[in-house]
C-alpha positions in Angstrom: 59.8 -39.9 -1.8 59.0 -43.2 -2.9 56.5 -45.5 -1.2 56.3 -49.2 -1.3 53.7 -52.1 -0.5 55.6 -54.9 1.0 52.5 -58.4 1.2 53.8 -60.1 4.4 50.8 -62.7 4.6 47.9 -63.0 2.0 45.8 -60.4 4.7 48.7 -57.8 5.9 51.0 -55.8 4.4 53.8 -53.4 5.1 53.7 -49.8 3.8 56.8 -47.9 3.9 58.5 -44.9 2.3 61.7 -43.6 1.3 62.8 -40.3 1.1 64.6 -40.0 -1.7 66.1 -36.7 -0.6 67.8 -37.8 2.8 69.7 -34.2 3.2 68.7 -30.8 5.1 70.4 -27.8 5.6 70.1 -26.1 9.4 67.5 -23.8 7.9 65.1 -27.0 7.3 65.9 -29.0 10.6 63.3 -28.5 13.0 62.8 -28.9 16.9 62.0 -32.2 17.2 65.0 -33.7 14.6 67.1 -32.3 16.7 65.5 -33.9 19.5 65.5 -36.9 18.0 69.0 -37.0 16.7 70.1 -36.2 20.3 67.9 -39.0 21.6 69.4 -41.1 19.4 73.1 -40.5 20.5 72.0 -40.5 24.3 70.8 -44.2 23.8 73.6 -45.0 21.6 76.2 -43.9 24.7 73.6 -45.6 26.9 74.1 -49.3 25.3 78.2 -49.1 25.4 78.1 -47.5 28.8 79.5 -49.3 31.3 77.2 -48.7 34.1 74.5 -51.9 34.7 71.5 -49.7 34.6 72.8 -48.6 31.2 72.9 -51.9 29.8 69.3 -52.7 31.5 67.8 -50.0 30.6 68.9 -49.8 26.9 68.3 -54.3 26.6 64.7 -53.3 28.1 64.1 -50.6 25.1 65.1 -52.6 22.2 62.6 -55.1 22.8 60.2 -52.8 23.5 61.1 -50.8 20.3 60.9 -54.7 18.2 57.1 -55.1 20.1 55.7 -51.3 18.2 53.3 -52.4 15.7 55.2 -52.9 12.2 52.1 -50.6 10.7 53.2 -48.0 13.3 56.9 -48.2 11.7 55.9 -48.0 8.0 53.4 -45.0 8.9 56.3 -43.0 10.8 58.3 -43.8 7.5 56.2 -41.2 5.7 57.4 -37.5 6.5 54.9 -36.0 8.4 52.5 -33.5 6.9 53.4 -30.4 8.4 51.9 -27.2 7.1 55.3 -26.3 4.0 54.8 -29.4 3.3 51.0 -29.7 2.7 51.7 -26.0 0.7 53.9 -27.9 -1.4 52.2 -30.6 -2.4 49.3 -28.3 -3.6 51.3 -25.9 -5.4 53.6 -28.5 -7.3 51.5 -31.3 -7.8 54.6 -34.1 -8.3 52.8 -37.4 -8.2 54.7 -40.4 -5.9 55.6 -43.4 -7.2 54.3 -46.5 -5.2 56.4 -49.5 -5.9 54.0 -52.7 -6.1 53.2 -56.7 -6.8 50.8 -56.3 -9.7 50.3 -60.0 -9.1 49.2 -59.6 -5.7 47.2 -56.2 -5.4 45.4 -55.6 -8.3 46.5 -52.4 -10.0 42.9 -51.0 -10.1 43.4 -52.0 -5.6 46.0 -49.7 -5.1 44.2 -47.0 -4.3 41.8 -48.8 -2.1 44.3 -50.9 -0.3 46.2 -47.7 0.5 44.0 -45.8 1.8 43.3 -48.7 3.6 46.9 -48.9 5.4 46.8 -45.2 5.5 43.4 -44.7 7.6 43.0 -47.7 9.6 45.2 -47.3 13.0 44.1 -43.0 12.5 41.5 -42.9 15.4 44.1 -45.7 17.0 47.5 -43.5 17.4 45.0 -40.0 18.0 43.8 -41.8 20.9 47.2 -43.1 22.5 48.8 -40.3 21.8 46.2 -38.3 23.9 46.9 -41.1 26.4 50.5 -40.9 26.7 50.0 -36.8 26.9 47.9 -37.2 29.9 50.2 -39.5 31.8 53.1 -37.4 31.5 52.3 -34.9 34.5 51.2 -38.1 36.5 54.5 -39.8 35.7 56.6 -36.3 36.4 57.4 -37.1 40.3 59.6 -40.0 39.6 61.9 -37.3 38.3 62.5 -36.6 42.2 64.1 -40.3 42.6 68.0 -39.5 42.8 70.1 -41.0 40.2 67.7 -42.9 38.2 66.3 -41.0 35.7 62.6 -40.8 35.0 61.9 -43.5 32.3 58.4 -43.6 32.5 58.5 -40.1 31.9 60.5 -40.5 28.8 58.7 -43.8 27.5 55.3 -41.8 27.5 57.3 -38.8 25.6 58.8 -41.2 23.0 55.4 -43.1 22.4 53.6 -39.6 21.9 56.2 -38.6 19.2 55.8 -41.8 17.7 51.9 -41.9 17.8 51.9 -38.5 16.2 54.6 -39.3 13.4 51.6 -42.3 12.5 49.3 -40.3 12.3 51.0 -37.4 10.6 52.3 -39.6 8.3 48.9 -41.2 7.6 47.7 -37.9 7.2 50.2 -37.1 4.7 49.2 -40.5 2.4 45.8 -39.6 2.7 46.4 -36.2 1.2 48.1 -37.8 -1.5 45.3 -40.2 -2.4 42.6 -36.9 -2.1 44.8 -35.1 -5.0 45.3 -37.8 -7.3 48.9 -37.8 -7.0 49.7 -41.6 -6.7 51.3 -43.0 -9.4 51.8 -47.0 -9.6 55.1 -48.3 -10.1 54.4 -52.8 -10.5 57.7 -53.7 -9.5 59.3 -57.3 -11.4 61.7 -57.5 -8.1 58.4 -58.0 -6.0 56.4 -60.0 -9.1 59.2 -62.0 -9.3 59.8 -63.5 -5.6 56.3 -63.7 -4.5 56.1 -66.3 -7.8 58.1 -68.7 -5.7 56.1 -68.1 -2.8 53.0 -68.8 -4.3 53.0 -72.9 -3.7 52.9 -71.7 0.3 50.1 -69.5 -0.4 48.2 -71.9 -2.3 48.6 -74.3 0.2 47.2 -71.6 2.8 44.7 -70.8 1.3 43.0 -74.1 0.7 43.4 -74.9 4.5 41.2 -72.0 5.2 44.2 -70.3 6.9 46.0 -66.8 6.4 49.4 -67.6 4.9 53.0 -65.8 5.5 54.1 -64.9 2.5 58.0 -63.9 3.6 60.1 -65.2 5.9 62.9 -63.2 7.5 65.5 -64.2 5.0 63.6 -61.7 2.6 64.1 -58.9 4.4 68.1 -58.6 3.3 67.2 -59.8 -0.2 64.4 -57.0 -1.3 66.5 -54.5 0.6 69.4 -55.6 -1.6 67.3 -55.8 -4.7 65.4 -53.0 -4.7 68.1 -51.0 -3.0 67.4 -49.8 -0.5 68.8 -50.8 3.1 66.6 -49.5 5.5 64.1 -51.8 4.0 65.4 -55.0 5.4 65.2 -54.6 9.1 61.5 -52.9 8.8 60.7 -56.8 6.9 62.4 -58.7 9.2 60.0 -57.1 12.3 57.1 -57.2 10.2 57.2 -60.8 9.7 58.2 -61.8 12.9 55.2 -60.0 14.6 53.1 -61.6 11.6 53.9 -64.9 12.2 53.7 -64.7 16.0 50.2 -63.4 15.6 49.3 -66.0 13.0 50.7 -69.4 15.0 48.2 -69.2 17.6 45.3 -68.6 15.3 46.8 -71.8 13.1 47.0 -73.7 16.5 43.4 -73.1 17.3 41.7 -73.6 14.1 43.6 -77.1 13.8 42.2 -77.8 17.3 38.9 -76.6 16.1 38.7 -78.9 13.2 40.2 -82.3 15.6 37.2 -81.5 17.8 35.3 -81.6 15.0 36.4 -84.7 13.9 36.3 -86.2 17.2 32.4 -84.9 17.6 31.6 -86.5 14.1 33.0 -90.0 15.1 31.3 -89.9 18.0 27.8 -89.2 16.6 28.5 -92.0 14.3 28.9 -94.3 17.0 25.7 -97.1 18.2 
């Protein structure tokens, strides 16, 4: 696998992995990929059913799905660390390459910044996914409702799987850091484009503000350059929900600094 540090704004940034061995055999498929892949299929027949509740329902997910943290995406990225897979990685030893911009994050950072990503939302997903566990019985008697199926049930089963692939995942990164076995990768592709970003992030930074360092337009570039596809969509959400978060906290501090202003002339006045 391969892991990569995507800057989104001079304060946040996207970590996400590719496996660079996509295939399984049978033998290595477990419970819940099967699960998943058959989730997956369900909701795919769901959004070109024809029934209305189909198309609801299935509208109603996706922008719930686009609302998940983008950390919570680029931590379920990384394969969860299950028990072979801790084994291997203490047996073998084969360090992971983690793509970076050197001119951005320091490469004596790395370590610190991803252990940072890796750790922070840990005590976070442990404590939703104990959360969505605990609702599950309570939300069990919709299932008696005739036709409808029980989506609340569901919702609380898909946000535990996806709380505990975070934190597996973070788990996993973690255990990578402990042994030793990153190795940094400065990538030009990365160097290269956040150059022509930096008069934005100048400008940012002198008005006291965090700035966005991507727009969605990125997204299908990097994935293109640095080849990989899945990328793309993973940048676009991230720096939507960056930017969301970050034009309300531009809006206040601009109101902030009027009122200032506004005090100041009026202490000046006879």
């Amino acid at each position: 696998m391969r892991l990569f540090l995507i800057p989104i704004s001079t304060h946040r940034t996207l970590l996400y992995c590719r496996r660079l061995n996509q295939g399984t055999s049978p033998q290595q498929t477990t419970y819940i990929d099967k699960a998943t892949t058959r989730a997956a299929r369900l909701w795919a027949q769901w959004e070109r059913g024809d029934r209305r509740w189909q198309a609801r329902l299935t509208e109603w997910g996706n922008s719930m799905l686009q609302r998940i943290p983008y950390e919570e995406w680029g931590l379920k990225s990384v394969p969860p660390l299950t028990s072979a897979r801790r084994k291997a990685i203490e047996e073998r030893a084969e360090p992971v390459d983690v793509s970076f911009p050197a001119s951005l994050i320091p490469r004596d950072r790395l370590g610190n910044v991803l252990r940072q990503l890796a750790t922070e939302r840990q005590a976070l997903h442990r404590k939703r996914l104990w959360w969505s566990i605990v609702g599950m019985p309570i939300s069990a008697p919709v299932a008696l409702i005739p036709v409808i199926p029980n989506i609340p049930f569901f919702y609380l089963v898909f946000r535990a799987w996806s709380h505990w692939r975070a934190l597996s995942g973070s788990k996993h990164v973690e255990l990578l850091l402990d042994k030793g076995l990153i190795e940094p990768a400065p990538s030009a592709v990365l160097d290269a484009l956040y150059q022509s970003t930096r008069k934005d992030r100048v400008q940012g930074e002198e008005k006291g503000l965090e700035a966005p360092l991507l727009t969605e337009a990125h997204g299908a570039f990097l994935a293109k350059a640095l080849d990989v596809p899945e990328l793309g969509p993973e940048i676009e959400r991230a720096v939507r929900q960056v930017r969301g978060a970050l034009k309300p906290d531009a809006e206040t501090k601009e109101d902030k600094q009027e009122e200032t202003v506004e005090v100041g002339r009026e202490a000046k006045k006879p």
